[in-house]
C-alpha positions as CSV (number, residue, x, y, z in Angstrom):
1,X,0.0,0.0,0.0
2,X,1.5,3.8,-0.8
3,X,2.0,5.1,2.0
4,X,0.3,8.8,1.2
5,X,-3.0,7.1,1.4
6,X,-5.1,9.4,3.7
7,X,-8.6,7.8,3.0
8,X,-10.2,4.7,2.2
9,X,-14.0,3.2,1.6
10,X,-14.5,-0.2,3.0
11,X,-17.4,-1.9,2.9
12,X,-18.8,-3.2,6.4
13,X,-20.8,-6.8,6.9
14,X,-23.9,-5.5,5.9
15,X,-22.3,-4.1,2.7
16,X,-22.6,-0.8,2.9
17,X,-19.6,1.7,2.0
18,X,-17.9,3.5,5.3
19,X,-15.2,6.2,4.4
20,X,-11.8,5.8,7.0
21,X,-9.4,8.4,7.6
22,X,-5.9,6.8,7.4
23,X,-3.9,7.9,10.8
24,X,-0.6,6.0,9.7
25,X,0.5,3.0,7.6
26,X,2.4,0.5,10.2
27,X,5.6,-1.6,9.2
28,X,6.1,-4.8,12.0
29,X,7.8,-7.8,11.7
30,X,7.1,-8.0,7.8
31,X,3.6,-6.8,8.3
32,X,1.9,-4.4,7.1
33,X,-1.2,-2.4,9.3
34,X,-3.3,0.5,8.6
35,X,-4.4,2.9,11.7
36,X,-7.6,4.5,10.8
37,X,-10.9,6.0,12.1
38,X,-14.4,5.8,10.5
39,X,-15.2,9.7,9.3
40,X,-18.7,9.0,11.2
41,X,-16.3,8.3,14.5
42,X,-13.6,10.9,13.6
43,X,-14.4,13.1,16.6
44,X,-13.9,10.2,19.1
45,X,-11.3,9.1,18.1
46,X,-11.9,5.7,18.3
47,X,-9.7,3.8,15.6
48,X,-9.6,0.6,14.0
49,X,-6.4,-2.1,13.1
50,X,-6.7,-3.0,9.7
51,X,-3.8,-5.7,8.7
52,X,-2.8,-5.6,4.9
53,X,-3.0,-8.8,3.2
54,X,-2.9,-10.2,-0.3
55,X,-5.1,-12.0,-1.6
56,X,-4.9,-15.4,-3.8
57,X,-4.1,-13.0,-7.1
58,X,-2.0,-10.5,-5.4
59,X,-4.2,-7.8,-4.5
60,X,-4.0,-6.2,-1.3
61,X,-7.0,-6.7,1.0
62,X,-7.9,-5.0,4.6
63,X,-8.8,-7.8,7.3
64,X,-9.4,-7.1,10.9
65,X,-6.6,-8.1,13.3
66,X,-8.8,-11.1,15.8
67,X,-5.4,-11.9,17.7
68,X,-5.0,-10.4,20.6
69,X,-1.2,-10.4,20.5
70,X,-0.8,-9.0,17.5
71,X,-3.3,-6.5,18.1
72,X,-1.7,-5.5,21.1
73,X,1.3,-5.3,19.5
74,X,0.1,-2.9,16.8
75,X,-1.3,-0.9,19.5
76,X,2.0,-0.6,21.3
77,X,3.7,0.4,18.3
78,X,1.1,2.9,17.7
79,X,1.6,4.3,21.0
80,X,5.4,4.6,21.2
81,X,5.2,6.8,17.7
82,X,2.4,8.8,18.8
């Protein structure tokens, strides 16, 4: 993923489209996360872990982070930088 990316449309699990505000493209361990906050959230604050995976053609594809290690770990790095 480039990282000057400052927004992104996902769609959620009812398939509707939700616009993200990129906070910061993270580099771990070979992995690749994206720190962002639903625009309808944006004055909370409250952000979302998305990990950066490709799919079986190559494409990169958003997918929530369920471990909590790794999430916590993401969040850690997070924190340190900011």
């Amino acid at each position: 993923m480039k990282d000057d990316i400052k927004n992104l449309i996902l769609e959620d699990e009812n398939g509707e489209e939700v616009q993200f505000e990129v906070v910061t493209k993270l580099d771990i361990e070979d992995r690749e996360y994206v720190i962002a906050i639903p625009e309808e959230c944006k004055e909370s604050k409250e952000a979302i872990v998305l990990k950066i995976i490709k799919d079986k053609n190559g494409r990169e594809i958003f997918a929530t982070v369920e471990n909590e290690d790794e999430f916590n770990q993401v969040s850690e790095v997070y924190e340190t930088l900011f």
